[in-house]
C-alpha positions in Angstrom: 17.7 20.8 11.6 14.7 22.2 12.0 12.9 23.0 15.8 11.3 20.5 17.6 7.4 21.5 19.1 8.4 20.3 22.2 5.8 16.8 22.6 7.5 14.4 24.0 8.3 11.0 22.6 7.3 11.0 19.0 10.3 8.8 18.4 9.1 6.1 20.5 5.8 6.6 19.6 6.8 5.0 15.8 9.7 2.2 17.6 6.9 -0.7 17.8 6.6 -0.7 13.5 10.1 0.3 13.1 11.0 -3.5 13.4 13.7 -4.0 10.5 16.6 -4.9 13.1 14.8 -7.6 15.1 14.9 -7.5 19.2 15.8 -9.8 21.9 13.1 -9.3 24.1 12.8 -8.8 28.2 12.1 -10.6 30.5 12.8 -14.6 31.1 11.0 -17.4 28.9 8.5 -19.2 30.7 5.6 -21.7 29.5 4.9 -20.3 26.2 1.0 -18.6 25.7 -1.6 -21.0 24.2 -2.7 -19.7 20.7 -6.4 -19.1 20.1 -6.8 -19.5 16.4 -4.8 -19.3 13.6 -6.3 -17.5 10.7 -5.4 -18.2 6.9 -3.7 -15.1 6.0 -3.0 -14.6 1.6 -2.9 -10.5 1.8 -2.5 -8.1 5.2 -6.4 -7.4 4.8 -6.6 -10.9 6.2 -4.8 -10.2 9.8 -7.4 -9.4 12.3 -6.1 -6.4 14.5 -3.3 -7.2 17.2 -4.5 -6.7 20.8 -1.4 -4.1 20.8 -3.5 -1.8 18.3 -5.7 -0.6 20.6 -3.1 1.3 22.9 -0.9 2.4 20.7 -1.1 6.5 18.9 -2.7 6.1 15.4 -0.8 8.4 12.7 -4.2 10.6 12.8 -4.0 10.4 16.8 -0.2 11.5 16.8 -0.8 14.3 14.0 -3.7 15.4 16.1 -1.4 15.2 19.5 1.6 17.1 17.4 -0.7 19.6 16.4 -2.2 21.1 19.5 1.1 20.7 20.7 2.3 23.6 18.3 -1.0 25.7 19.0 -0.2 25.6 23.0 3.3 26.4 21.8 2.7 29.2 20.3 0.0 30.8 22.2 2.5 30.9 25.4 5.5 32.2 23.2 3.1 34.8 21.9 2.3 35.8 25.8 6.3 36.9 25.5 6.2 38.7 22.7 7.7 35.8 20.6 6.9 33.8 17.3 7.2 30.0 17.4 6.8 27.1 14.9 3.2 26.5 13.1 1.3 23.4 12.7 2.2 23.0 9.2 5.8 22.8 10.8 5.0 21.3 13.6 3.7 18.1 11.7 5.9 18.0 8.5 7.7 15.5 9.2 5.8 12.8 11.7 6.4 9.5 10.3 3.5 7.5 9.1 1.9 5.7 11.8 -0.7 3.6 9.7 -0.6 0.5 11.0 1.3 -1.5 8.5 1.7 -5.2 9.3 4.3 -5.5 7.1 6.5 -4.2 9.5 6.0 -6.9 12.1 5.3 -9.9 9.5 7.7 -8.5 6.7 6.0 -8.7 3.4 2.4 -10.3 2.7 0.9 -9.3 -0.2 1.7 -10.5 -3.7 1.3 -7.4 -5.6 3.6 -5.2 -3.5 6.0 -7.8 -3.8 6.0 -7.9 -7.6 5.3 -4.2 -7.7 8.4 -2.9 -4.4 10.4 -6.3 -3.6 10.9 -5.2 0.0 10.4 -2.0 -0.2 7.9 0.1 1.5 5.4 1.2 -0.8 4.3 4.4 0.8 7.7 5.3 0.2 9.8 8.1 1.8 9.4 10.6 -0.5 11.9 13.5 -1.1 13.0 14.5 2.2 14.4 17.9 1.6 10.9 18.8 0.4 9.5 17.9 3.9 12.3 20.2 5.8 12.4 22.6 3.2 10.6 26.2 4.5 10.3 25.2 8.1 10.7 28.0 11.0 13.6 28.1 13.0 13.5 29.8 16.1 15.7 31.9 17.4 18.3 31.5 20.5 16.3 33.8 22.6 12.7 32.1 21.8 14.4 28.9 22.6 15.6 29.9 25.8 11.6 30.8 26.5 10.5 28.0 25.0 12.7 25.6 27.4 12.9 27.6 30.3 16.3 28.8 30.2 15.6 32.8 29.8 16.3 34.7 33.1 14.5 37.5 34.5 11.7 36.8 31.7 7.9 38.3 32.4 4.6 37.8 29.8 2.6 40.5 28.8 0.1 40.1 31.9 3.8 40.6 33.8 3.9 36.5 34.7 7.2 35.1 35.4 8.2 32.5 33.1 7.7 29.1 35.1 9.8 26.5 35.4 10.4 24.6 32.3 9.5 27.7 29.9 6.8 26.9 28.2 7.6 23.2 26.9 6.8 22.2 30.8 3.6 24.4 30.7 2.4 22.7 27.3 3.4 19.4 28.0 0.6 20.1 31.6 -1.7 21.1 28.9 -1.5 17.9 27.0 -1.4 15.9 29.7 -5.0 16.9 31.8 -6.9 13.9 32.7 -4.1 11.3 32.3 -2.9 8.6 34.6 0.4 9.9 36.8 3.2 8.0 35.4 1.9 6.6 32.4 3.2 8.1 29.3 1.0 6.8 26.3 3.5 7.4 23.5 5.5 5.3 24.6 3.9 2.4 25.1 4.5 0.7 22.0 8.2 0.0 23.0 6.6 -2.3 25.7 5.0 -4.3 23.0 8.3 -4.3 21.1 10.2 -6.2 23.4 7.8 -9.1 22.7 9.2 -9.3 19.8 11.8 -11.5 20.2 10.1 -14.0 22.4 7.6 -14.6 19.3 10.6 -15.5 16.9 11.8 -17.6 19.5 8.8 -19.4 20.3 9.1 -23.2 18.6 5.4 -22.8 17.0 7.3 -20.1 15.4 10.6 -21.3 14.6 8.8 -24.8 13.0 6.9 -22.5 10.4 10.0 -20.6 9.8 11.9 -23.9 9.2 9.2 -24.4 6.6 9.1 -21.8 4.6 13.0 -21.7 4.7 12.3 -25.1 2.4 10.3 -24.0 0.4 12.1 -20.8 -0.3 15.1 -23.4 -1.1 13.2 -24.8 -3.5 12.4 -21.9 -5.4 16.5 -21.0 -5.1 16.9 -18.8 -2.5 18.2 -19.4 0.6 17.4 -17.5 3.7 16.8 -19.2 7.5 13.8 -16.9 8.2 11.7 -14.1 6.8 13.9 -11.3 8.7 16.6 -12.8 6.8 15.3 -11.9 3.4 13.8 -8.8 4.2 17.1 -7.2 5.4 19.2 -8.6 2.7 22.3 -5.8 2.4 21.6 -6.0 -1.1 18.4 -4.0 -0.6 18.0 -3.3 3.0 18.3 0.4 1.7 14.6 -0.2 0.4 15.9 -0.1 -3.3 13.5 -1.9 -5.7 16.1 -4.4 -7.5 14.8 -6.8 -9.3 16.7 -9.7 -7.0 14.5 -8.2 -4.4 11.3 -8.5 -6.4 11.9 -11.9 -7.2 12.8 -12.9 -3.9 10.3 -11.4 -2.1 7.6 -13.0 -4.5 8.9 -16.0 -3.6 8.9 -15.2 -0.2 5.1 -14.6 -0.6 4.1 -17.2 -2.4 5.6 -19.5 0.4 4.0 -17.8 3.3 0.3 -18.1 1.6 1.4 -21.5 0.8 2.3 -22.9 4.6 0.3 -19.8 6.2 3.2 -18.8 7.5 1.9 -15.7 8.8 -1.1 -16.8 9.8 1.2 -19.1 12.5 3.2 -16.0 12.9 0.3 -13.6 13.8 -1.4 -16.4 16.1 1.7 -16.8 18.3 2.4 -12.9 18.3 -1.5 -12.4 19.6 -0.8 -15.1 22.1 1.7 -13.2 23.2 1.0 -9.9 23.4 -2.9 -10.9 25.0 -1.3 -12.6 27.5 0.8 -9.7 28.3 -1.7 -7.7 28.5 -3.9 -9.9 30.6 -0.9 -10.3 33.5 -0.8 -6.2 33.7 -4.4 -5.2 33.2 -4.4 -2.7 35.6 -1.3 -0.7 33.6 -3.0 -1.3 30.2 -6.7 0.0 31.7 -4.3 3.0 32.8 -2.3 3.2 29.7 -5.9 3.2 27.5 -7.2 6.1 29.3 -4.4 7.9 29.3 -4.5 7.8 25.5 -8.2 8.4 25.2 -7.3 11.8 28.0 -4.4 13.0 25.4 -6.4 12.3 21.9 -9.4 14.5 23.6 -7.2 17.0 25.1 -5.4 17.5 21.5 -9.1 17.4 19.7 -10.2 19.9 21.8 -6.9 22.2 22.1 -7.5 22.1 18.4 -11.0 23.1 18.3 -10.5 25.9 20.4 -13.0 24.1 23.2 -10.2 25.3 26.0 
């Protein structure tokens, strides 16, 4: 397994697109959100942003973060006389953080339905080329690097602090933040939501309809969840039952605007959200904007 940097949260930073397995949601169900306006959505260029979007890390933003991560990293192991993971390293193997609205609406456009079935087009790619080459540290740098060495001085004959130096680079990363607020993570806030949209009757009625339609067409499936995580190809496989029911799939979406309904009730949601708690989402923006500078400048030597 190859080292970690040390950033925190790069897992959760990804959970709000990882949405194959769907999620209950928090919180109680009140009166649901009015909708604003429903656009007509035939392809995923046609989904205006999600009010989400703006507070979660970007892949560019998280490579960036990852990055100066690894350059703090290894600037304080060097103090002690030790070699640590590089950037190439560092970011090998972050996850694609493009924002993909296929993850939250399933599939939309007709060509990567004829072209994938359900699954991802970017693809995966070959994983032991990512992890193949990557530095791994040894037992005594890891013990600097997480504070665990005893008795431990740098070459200027500091102590090693509290934390080794994964405490003093996470400091670093974090100048100019909100206490508290930890802007990686914010995307799982967004995720519980999830459920309540599926659940919401606006929703559920369109689901209902395309179910018909898709019943028409010879498949059978209660909602587009359903399809997408057929067993048959969950794994992502291109078989060619997936390609023909996933262009089915799209064809009865753009026919009932299914995702247009979808995307409507899922802004409703998460604006409202966002409106009830503006005070944590002004905080939870300038965090973000605080850690993306940090990281550009960390990177550009401006420190």
């Amino acid at each position: 397994m190859r080292a970690r940097t040390g950033v925190r949260g790069i897992a959760a930073a990804v959970a709000l697109w990882g949405l194959a397995a769907c999620t209950d949601g928090g919180g109680g169900d009140g009166e649901p959100p009015e909708i604003r306006t429903i656009p007509t959505v035939r392809s995923s260029a046609d989904l205006p942003a999600l009010p989400m979007e703006q507070y979660v890390f970007s892949g560019e933003d998280l490579r960036a973060y990852t990055q100066a991560g690894a350059v703090l990293s290894r600037r304080c192991m060097e103090r002690f006389g030790m070699n640590w993971i590089s950037d190439k390293d560092a970011t090998r193997d972050l996850p694609d953080l493009t924002v993909d609205p296929t993850r939250y609406f399933t599939i939309i456009d007709a060509d990567a339905a004829r072209e994938h079935g359900y699954a991802d087009p970017r693809g995966d790619g070959d994983e032991q080329q990512k992890t193949s080459g990557s530095y791994e540290p040894t037992d005594a740098e890891r013990s600097v690097y997480n504070g665990s060495a005893k008795n431990v001085t740098d070459t200027s004959g500091r102590r090693l602090g509290k934390g080794g130096c994964a405490a003093e680079v996470d400091k670093r990363l974090d100048e100019g933040g909100v206490k508290g607020i930890d802007a990686l993570k914010v995307g799982n806030e967004f995720y519980t939501l999830y459920g309540k949209v599926q659940r919401d009757s606006r929703v559920t009625e369109a689901f209902e309809k395309w179910s018909a339609c898709l019943k028409k067409k010879g498949f059978t499936y209660a909602t587009p969840m359903d399809a997408a995580n057929d067993p048959e190809w969950v794994s992502g496989a291109d078989t060619k039952a997936a390609v023909s029911v996933a262009t089915a799939d799209v064809a009865c979406k753009q026919r009932l605007n299914t995702v247009g309904i979808w995307y409507a009730v899922a802004e409703a949601y998460q604006r409202t959200y966002i409106d009830e708690k503006a005070e944590h989402f002004a905080d939870v923006l300038a965090t973000k904007k605080a850690l993306v500078k940090n990281a550009a400048d960390i990177i550009g030597g401006a420190e």
